[in-house]
N, C-alpha and C positions, 0 to 999 in steps of 0.2 A: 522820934519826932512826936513832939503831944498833940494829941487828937482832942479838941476843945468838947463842953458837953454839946453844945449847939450843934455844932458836927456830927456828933453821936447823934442826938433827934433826929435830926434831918435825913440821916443815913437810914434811920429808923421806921421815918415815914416814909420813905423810897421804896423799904424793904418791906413790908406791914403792911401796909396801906393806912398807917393811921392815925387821924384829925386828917382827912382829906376827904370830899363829899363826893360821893357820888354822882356821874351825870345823869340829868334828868332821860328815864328812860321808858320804853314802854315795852312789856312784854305779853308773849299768847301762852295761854299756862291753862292746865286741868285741873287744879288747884283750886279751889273757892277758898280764899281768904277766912278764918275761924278768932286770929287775935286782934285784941288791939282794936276792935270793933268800934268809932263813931257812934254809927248807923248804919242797918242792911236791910235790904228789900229783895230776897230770893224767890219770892212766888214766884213759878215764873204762867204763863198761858201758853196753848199750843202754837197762837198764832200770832199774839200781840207780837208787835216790832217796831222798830219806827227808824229809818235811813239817814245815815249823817254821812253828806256826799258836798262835791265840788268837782261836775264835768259839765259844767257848760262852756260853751266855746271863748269865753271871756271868764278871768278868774271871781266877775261879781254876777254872771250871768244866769249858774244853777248851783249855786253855792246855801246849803242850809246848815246853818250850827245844829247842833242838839246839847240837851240840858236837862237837868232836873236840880228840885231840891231839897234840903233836910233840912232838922233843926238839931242843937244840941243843947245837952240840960247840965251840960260844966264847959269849963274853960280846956280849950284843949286843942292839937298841933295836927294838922289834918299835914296825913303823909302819904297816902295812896288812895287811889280812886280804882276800883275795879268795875267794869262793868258785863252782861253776861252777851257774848256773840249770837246770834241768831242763824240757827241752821245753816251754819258756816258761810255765812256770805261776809266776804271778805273779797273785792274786788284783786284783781294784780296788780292793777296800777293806784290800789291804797296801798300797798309792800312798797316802803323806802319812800315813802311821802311824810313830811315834816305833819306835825297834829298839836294843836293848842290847846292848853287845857286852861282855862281861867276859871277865876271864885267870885262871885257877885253876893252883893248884900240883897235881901227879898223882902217888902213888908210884910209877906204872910206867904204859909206855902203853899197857898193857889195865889198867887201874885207872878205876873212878870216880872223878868230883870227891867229897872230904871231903862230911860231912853233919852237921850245917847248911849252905847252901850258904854260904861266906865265899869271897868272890870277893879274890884279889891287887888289881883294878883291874878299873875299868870306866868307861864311856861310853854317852853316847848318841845317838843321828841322825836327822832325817827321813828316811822313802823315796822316793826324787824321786816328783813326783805324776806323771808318766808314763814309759811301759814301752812301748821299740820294740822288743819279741823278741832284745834282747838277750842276750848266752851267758853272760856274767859281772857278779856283783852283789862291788864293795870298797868293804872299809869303812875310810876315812882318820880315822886317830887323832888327835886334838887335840893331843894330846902321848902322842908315843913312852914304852913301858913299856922298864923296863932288864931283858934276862932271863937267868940266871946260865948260865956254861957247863956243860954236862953236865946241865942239866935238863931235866923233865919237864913240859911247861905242856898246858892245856888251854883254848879258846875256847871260850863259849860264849853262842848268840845267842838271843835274846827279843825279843817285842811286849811295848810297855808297857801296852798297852789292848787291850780284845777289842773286835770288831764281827763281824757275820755275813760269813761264809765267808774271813775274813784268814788267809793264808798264803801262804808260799813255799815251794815243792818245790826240792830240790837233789840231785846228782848226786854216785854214791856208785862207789869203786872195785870189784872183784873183792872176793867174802866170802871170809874168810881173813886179810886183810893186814896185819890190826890188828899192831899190836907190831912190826913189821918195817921197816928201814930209815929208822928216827925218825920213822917214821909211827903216829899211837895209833890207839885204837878210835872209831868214832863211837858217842856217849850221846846219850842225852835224857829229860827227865823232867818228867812230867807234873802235879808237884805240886808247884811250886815250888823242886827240889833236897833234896827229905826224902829220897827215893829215886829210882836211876838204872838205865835198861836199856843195856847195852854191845849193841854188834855190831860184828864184826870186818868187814864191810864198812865200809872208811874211806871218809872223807868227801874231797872231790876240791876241792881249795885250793891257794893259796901264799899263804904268810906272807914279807914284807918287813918289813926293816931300813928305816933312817933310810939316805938317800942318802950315798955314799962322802965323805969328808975332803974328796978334789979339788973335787968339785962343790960342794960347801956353802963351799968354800975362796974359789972361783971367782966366787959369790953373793954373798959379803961383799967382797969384792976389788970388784964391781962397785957392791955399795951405797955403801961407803964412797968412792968413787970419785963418785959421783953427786952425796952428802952435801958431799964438798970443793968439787963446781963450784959448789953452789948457795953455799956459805957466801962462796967467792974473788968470788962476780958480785955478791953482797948487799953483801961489805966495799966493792966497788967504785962499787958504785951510793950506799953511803954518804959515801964520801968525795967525791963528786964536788960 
């Protein structure tokens, strides 16, 4: 019985995993991110933080987004956002709460996000339901956003639902440093994006790109290489 090539792909990608995306996800990792760098703000302070929570008794009740932002000096596919945890605080009932990550346009990086809030892009992700005190919480994009060169973008993250005491604390640089070295202000706001408080203590992140040419080069070179043994062993096994 002949096995069509389309068959073979398909079979292909079942088995591989691959041209298939990824879901949007979020992980706790000890890892600080080193490739593929955007932009990153690792200073960190002993004490700086700033809480991105939603437990008031109504889902718009004690709900604060948190955000910062960067600039970039090319064209380029923003694919992970990491940010740094602060002395492990990490609520239980943030484990297994949905978390929104959206991308806003800034006029400058001590500017608020626009109001109404109108988000470029966004997403969303479970938070793993367990938390080993680890230092770093990224969030893997479903699909990479494209972000113009010489622009001003702003992150910004949210719970989609409240529950008693949900939140994450994160770790913020030296106050001052907003606007400085394509580093923006860290905001947040506590009514849905009608209004926003800046503070030039930045928020302590790095933002990644979609992995280099080579390597994505490298990936398809090895799928499509895969895709050919299986189709040369099936023609084979048909004709016999």
């Amino acid at each position: 019985m002949k096995i069509t090539l389309l068959k073979t792909i398909i079979l292909a990608v079942s088995v591989f995993g691959i041209a298939s995306s990824p879901a949007a996800t979020i992980l706790f990792t000890d890892t600080l991110p080193t490739s593929d760098v955007i932009r990153s703000n690792t200073v960190t302070t002993p004490t700086g933080n700033i809480q991105l929570r939603n437990y008031g008794s109504t889902p718009t009740s004690n709900n604060r987004w948190v955000g910062f932002g960067f600039s970039t000096t090319s064209a380029v596919s923003l694919d992970k956002i990491t940010l740094f945890i602060y002395s492990d605080q990490v609520t239980a009932t943030a484990l297994g709460a949905n978390m929104t990550i959206s991308i806003v346009s800034l006029a400058s990086l001590t500017a608020s996000p626009s109001s109404p809030f109108s988000p470029l892009y966004s997403e969303s992700a479970v938070v793993p339901i367990t938390y080993g005190n680890e230092n770093y919480m990224t969030f893997n994009l479903e699909n990479s956003y494209s972000l113009a060169a010489g622009g001003n973008y702003g992150i910004i993250l949210s719970f989609d639902s409240n529950a008693t005491n949900r939140a994450i604390n994160f770790t913020q640089a030296t106050s001052g440093t907003g606007g400085q070295s394509g580093i923006g202000d860290t905001f947040y706001t506590a009514d849905q994006g009608a209004t926003y408080t800046n503070n030039t203590s930045t928020l302590n992140f790095v933002a990644q790109s979609v992995p280099e040419p080579s390597t994505t080069a490298l990936l398809a070179l090895v799928g499509g290489a895969a895709i050919a043994g299986i189709y040369r062993s099936r023609r084979r096994s048909a004709a016999v």
